[in-house]
Each structure stands twice: as structure tokens, then as C-alpha cells.
SEGU-456597 format. One record per residue (C-alpha): residue number from 1; residue in three letters; x, y, z. Coordinates in steps of 0.001 Angstrom, whole numbers, plus 500000, padded with zeros to 6 digits. Layout:
N
+-----+------+--------+--------+--------+
| seq | type |      u |      v |      w |
+-----+------+--------+--------+--------+
| NUM |  ALA |      X |      Y |      Z |
...
+-----+------+--------+--------+--------+
This chain:
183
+-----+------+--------+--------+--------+
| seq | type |      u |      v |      w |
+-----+------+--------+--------+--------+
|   1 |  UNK | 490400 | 497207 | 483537 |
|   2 |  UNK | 489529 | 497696 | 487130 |
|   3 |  UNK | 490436 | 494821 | 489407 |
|   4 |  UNK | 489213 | 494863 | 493190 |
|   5 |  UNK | 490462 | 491949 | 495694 |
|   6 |  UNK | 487790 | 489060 | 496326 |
|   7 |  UNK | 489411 | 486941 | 499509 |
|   8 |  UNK | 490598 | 488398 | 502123 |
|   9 |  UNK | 492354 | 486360 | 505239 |
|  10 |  UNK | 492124 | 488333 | 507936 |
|  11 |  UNK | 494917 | 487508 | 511375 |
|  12 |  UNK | 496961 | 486005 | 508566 |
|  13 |  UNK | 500640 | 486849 | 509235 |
|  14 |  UNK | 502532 | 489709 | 507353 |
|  15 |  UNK | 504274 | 487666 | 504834 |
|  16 |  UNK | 508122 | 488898 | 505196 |
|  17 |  UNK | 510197 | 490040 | 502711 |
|  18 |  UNK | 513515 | 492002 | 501710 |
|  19 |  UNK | 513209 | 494397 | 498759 |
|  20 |  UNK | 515251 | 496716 | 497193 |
|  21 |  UNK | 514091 | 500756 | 497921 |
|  22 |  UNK | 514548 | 503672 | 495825 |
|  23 |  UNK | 516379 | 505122 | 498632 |
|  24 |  UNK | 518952 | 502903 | 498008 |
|  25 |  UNK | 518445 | 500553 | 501129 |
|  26 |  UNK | 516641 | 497502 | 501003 |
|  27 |  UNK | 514177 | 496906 | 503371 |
|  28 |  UNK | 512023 | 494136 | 505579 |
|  29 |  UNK | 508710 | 493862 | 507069 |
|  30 |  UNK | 511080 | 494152 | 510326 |
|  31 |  UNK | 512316 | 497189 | 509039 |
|  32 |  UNK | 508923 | 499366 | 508205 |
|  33 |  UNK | 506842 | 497833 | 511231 |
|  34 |  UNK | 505316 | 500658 | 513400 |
|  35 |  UNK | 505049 | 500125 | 516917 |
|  36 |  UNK | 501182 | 500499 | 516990 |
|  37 |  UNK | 500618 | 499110 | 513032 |
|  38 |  UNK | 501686 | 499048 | 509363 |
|  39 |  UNK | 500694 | 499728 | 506585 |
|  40 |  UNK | 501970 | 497576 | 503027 |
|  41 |  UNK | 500313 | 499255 | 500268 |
|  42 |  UNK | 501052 | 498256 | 496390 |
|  43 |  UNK | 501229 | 500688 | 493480 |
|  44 |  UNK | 502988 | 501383 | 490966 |
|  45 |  UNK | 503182 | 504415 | 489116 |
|  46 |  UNK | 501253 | 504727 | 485651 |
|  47 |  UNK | 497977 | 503332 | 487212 |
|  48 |  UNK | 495259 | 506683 | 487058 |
|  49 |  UNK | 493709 | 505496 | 490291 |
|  50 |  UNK | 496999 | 505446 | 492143 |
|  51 |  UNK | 497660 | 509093 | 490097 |
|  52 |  UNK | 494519 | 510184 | 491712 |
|  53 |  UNK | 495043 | 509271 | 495522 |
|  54 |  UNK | 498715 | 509535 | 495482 |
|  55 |  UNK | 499345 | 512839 | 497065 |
|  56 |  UNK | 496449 | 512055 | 499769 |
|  57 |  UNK | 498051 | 509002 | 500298 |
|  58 |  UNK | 501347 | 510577 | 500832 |
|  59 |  UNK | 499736 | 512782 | 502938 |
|  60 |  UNK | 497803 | 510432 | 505404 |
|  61 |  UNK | 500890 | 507904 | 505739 |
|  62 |  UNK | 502745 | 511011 | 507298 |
|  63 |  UNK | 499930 | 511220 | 509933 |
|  64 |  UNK | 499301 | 507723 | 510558 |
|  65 |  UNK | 503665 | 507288 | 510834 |
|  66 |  UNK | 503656 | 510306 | 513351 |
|  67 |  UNK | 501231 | 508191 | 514821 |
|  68 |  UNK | 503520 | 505159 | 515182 |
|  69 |  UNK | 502214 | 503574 | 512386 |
|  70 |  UNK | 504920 | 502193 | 509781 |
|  71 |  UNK | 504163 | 502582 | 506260 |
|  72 |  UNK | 505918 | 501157 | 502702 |
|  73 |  UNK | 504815 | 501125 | 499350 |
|  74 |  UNK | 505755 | 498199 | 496721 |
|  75 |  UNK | 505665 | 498111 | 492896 |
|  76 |  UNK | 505255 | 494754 | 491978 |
|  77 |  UNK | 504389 | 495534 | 488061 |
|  78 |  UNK | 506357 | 494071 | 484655 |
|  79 |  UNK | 508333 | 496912 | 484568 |
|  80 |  UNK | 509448 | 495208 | 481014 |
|  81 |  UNK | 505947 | 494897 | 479187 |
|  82 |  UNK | 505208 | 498860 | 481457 |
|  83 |  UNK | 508306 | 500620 | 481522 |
|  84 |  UNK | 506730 | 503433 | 483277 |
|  85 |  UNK | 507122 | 501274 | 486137 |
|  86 |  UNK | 510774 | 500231 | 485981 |
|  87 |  UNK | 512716 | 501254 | 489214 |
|  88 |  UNK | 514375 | 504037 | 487837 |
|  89 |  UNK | 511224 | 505712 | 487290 |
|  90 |  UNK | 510087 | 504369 | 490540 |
|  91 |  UNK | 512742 | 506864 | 491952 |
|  92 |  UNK | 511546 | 510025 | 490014 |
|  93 |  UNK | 507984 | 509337 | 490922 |
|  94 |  UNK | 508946 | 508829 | 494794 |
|  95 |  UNK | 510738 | 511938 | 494862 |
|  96 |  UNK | 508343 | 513929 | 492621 |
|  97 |  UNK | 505738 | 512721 | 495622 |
|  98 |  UNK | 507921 | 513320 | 498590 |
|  99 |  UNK | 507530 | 509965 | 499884 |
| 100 |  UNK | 508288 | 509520 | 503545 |
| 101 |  UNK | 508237 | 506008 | 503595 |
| 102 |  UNK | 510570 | 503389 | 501836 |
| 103 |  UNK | 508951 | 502618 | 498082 |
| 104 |  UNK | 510184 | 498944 | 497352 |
| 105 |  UNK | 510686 | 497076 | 494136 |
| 106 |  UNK | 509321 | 493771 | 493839 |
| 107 |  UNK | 510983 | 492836 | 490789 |
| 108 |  UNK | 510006 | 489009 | 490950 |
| 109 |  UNK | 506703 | 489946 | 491596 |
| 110 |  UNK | 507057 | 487084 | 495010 |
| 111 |  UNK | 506074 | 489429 | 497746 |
| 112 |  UNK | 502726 | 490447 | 495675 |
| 113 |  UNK | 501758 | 487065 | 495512 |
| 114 |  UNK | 502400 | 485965 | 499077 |
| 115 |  UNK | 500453 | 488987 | 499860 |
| 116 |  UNK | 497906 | 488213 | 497553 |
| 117 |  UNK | 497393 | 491690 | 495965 |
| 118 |  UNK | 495677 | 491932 | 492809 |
| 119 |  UNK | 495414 | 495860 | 492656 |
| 120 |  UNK | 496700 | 499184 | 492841 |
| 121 |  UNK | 496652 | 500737 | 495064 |
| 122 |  UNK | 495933 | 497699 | 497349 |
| 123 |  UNK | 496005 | 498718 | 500990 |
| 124 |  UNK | 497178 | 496025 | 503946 |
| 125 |  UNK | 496834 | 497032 | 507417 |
| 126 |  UNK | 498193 | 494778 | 510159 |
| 127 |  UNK | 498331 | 495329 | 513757 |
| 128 |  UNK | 501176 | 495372 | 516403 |
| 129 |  UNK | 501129 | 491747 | 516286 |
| 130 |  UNK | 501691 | 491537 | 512654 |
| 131 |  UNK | 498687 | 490260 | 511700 |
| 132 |  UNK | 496148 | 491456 | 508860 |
| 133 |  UNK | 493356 | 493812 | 510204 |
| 134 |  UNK | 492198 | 496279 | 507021 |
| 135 |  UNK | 491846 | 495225 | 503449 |
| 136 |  UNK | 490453 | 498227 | 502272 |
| 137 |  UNK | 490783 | 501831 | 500744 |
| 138 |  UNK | 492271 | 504693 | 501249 |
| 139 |  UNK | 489006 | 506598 | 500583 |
| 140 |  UNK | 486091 | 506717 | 498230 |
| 141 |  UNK | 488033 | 508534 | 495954 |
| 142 |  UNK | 488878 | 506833 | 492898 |
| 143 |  UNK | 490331 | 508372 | 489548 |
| 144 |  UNK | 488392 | 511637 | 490785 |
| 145 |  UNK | 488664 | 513556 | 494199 |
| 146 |  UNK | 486582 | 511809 | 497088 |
| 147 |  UNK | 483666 | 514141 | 498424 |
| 148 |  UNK | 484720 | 517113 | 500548 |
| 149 |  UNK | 483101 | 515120 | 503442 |
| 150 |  UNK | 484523 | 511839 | 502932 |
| 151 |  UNK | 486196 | 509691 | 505436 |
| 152 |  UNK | 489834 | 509113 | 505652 |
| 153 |  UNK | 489342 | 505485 | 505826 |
| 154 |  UNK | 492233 | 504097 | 506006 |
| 155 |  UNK | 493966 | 506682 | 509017 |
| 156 |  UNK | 490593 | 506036 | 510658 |
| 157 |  UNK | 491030 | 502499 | 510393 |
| 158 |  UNK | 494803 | 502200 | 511642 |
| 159 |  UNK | 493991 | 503913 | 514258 |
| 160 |  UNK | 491723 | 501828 | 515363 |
| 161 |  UNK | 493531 | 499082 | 514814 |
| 162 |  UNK | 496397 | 500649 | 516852 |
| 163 |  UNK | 493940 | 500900 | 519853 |
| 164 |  UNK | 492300 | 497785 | 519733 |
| 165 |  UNK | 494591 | 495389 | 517629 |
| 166 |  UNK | 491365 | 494064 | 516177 |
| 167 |  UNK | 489968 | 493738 | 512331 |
| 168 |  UNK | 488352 | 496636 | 511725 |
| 169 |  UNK | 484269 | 495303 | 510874 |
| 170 |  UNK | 483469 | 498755 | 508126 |
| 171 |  UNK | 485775 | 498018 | 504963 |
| 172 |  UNK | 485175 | 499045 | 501452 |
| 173 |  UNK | 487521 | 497172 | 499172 |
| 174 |  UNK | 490321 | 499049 | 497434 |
| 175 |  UNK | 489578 | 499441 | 493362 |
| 176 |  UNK | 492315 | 500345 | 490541 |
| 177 |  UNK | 494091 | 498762 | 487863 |
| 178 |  UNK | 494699 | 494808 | 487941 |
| 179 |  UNK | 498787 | 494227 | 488682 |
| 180 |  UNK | 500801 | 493667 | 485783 |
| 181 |  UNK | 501927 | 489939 | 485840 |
| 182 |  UNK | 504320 | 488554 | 483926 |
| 183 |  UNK | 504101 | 485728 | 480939 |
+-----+------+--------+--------+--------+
């Protein structure tokens, strides 16, 4: 079932965290902060509407960290009840993607809820000051290529927010599959 978020809290502080990466490392807000932004996006990696966007996704955080923009992607999902999602296949799927940016495992599912995501992908764009500015897509793609025309919402929208430092006023909400909670 498709879940979309309903509240969104924007100049709220980046909730911290430290999370284990499939790189190996583990990783803070601290540690994926871009000078001009960053970007906290959860997936996972069974979820058709993250299979959809995932290489454009790839492909934009690359521009918007060249950009000084940092970028990190979370699973937060019961890897137990969806074992597609269990870290070791977290590492195949950030490999078979070429991530350039850390891909975390929130196996207590804590940093989803202090976040308050309730999708994936859910997108979370904060300024240089840390604070939430974009609560929105990566495009209006969804489990089928966007139009050839369509925005890149989401670069578009960092980079405003890396000019200005202020909540960017056009947002379409992210849509995909409700995260997997546990019992």
C-alpha cells in the first residue's frame, strides 16, 4: 500500500544519529553534512517505487554532492518479517547501484522515527544550518519513468536551499511503500 507523509515540521533540527554503513563505517549526521545542505533519504531495497527512482536518485545525489551537498540513505525496514532488506543485502544492492554516499542501517528502526518518515523513498532536505527545508520528491516519477520534461525536484530544490537557506514554498510529497515496522 502506498503511504505518503502528512506533517511536516519544517526548521526542525536534523535529529542526530550514528548508524552502521554498508561500507563498513558507521556514520553521523556530523559525518554526511554538506557544507551548503544534506540530504537524509530512507529506502530500503524491495520497495518498486524506490526500484523505479533508484538509479536517478543515485544519479542526482552525485550532482547535488559535487555541489557541496551531503547525501545518505537509511533502511529502516524489519529486515526479519522482509529479508530482502537485511543489511547484507543492503550491501549487494548499494554496490549493484554504485552508491556514492554512505547507505545506513537503522536496525532499531529509532532514527526513522525521530525523523518521522513513514515512506520510501522519503526525501529530507536541510540546510547549512541543519534545519529541515524540503519534504518532498525526488521527481514525479513513481513506479514508472517521470516525463521526459520533468523537473529534477529535489537537485532543484537543494540548490535552492543551498543559496538561500530557506524552505523551499513548491513541494510535492514523496509517495512509495509504507516502512516496515516492527510488532
Amino acid at each position: 500500500m502506498a503511504a505518503s507523509p502528512t506533517e511536516i515540521a519544517f526548521e526542525t533540527p536534523a535529529p542526530d544519529f550514528r548508524l552502521p554503513a554498508t561500507d563498513g563505517r558507521s556514520y553521523g549526521f556530523s559525518d554526511v553534512a554538506g557544507e551548503k545542505g544534506t540530504v537524509i533519504v530512507f529506502i530500503c531495497n524491495h520497495c518498486p517505487y524506490v526500484i523505479a527512482v533508484i538509479d536517478r536518485m543515485v544519479a542526482d545525489a552525485r550532482v547535488l554532492m559535487n555541489e557541496g551537498v551531503g547525501f545518505a540513505a537509511i533502511c529502516a525496514n524489519d529486515a526479519k518479517a522482509y529479508p530482502d532488506d537485511s543489511f547484507d543485502r543492503m550491501k549487494l544492492f548499494a554496490q549493484a547501484h554504485d552508491f556514492p554516499f554512505p547507505y545506513l542501517h537503522d536496525e532499531s528502526q529509532s532514527v526513522a522515527k525521530a525523523y518521522g518518515a513513514v515512506c520510501t523513498p522519503d526525501f529530507f532536505g536541510y540546510g547549512a544550518d541543519r534545519r529541515l527545508k524540503y519534504r518532498g520528491r525526488l521527481d514525479e516519477g513513481r513506479t514508472s519513468p517521470p516525463p521526459a520534461d520533468a523537473r529534477r525536484e529535489l537537485v532543484e530544490a537543494m540548490r535552492t536551499i543551498a543559496r538561500t537557506n530557506q524552505v523551499v514554498a513548491d513541494q510535492a510529497p514523496s509517495i512509495g511503500c509504507s516502512i516496515k515496522w516492527k510488532p
